[in-house]
C-alpha positions in Angstrom: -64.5 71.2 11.7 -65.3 68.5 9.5 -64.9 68.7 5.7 -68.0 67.6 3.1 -65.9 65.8 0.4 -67.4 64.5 -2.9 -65.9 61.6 -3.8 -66.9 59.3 -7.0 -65.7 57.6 -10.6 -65.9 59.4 -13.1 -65.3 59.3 -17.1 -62.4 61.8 -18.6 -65.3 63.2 -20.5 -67.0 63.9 -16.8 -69.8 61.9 -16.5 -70.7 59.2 -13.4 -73.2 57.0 -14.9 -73.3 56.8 -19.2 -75.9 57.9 -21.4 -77.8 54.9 -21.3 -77.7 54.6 -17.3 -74.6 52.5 -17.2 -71.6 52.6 -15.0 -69.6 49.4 -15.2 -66.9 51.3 -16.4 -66.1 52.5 -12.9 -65.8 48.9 -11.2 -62.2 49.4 -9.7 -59.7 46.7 -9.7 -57.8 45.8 -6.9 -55.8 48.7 -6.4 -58.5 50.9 -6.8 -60.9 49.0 -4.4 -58.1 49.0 -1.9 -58.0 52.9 -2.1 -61.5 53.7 -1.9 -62.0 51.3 1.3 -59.1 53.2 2.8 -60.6 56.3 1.9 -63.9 55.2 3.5 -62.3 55.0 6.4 -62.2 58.4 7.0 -65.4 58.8 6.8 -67.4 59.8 9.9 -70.7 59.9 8.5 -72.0 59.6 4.6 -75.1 61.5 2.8 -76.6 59.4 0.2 -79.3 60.4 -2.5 -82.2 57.8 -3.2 -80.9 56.4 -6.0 -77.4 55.9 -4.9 -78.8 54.9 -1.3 -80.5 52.3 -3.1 -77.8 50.9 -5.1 -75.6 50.5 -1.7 -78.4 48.6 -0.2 -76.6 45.8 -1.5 -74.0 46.0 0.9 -76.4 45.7 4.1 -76.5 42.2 3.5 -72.9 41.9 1.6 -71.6 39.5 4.3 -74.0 36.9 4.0 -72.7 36.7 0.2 -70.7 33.3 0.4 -69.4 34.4 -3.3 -67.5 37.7 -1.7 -63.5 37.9 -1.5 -61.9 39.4 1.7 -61.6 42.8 0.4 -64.9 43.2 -0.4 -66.2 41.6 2.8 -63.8 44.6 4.4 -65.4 46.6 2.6 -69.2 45.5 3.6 -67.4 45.6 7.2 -66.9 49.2 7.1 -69.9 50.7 5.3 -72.3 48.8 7.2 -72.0 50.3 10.8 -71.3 53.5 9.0 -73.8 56.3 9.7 -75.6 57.0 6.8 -78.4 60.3 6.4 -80.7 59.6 2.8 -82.4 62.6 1.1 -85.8 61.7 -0.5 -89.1 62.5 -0.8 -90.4 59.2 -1.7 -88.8 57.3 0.4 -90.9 56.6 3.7 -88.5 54.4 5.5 -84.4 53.7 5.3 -82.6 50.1 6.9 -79.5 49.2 7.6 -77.1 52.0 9.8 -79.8 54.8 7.7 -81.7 57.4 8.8 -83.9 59.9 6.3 -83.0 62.9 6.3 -85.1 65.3 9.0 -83.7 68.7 7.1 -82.5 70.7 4.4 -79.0 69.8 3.1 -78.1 73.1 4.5 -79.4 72.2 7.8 -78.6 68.7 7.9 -74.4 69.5 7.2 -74.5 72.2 9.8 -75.7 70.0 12.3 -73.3 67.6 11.2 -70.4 69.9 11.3 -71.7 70.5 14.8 -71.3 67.1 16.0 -67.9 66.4 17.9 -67.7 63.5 15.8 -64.7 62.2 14.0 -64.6 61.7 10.0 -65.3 63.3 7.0 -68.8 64.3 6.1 -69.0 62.3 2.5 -71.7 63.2 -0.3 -72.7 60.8 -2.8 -74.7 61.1 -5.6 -74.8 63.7 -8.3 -78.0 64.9 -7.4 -77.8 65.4 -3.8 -74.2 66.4 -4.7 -74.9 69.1 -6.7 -77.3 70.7 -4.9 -74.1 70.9 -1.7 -72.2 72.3 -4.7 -74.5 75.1 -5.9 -74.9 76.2 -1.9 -71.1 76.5 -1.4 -71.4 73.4 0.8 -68.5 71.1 -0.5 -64.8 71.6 1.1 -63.3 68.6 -1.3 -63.7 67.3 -4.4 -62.2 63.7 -5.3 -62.9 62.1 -8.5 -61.5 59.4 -9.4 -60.4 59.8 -13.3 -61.5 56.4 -15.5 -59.5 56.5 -18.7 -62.6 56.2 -20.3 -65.5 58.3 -22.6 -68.8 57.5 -22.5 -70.3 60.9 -24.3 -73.1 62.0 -22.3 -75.2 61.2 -19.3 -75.0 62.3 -15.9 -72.3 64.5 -14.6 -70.2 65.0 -11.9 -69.2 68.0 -11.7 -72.8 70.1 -11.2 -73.9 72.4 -14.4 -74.1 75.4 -13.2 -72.8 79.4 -13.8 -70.9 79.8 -10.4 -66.7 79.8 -10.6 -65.4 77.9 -7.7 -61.5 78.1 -7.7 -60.0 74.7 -6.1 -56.0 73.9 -5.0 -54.9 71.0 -6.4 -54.0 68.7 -2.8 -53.1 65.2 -3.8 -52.9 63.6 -7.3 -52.3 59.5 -7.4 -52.1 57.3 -10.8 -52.9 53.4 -10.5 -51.9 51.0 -12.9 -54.8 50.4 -14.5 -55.3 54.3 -16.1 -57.3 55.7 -13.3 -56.4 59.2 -11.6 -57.4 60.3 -8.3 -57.7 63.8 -8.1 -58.1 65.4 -4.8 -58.4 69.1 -4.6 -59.7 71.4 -2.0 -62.0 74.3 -2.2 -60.5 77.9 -2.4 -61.8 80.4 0.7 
């Protein structure tokens, strides 16, 4: 069955985007980019949020960007074809590899799960990915540790009164201060 991981940078204090909407504190060096295209590569399918949907539009088009190194022209290469299933309700219309979401988050995973498809089921945003936490939906968490603290904003891990007990799978340090924590959900 395939796994619904939540993947996504975060500050040691917890947050993904800073209390005045900023998150240039996450752009990864190489190393980092390097691991998070590999890890997008496992990826079968990716649930986005409007907002974060939105802010990956760019890559659609990424290709075209004469200004772009190799890495992050691999990087285009991958996301672009990569199925993609948006959550809003103000959203009338999706491009690119996109389709809006025809469900509940509930429903929409399960048929996914369904699918004989190959790759990770990925959740992004904390919105959308909060929601998958409060209904038990999420198998993995990943964040990606920035030895940073940005006091307040908009956090990853979802606020809410529910103990979820996890097993610590892989840990990795890069040389620029950044942890990736992987660690699986306890059933």
């Amino acid at each position: 069955m395939r796994s619904v991981t939540y993947s996504m940078g975060v500050s040691l204090d917890g947050y993904i985007v800073g209390p005045d909407g900023g998150f240039n504190w996450t752009e990864p060096d190489d190393e980092v980019f390097r691991f998070v295209t590999d890890e997008i590569r496992e990826v079968g399918v990716h649930l986005l949020g409007r907002r974060l949907y939105e802010t990956m539009l760019y890559w659609e088009a990424a290709d075209q960007d004469p200004s772009l190194d190799d890495s992050m022209l691999e990087w285009a290469a991958i996301w672009k074809p990569l199925p993609k299933v948006v959550f809003s309700t103000t959203l009338s219309a999706v491009q690119g590899n996109a389709r809006l979401a025809s469900g509940g988050l509930t429903e929409e995973i399960e048929r996914l799960r369904a699918e004989p498809e190959e790759g990770d089921i990925a959740i992004g945003g904390a919105t959308l990915a909060a929601e998958a936490a409060a209904l038990g939906l999420i198998d993995e968490y990943r964040p990606r540790v920035y030895p940073v603290l940005v006091g307040g904003g908009i956090p990853f891990f979802p606020q809410r009164e529910r103990r979820v007990d996890v097993e610590l799978v892989e840990t990795r340090t890069f040389s620029s201060g950044v942890v990736h924590l992987r660690y699986r959900v306890a059933r």
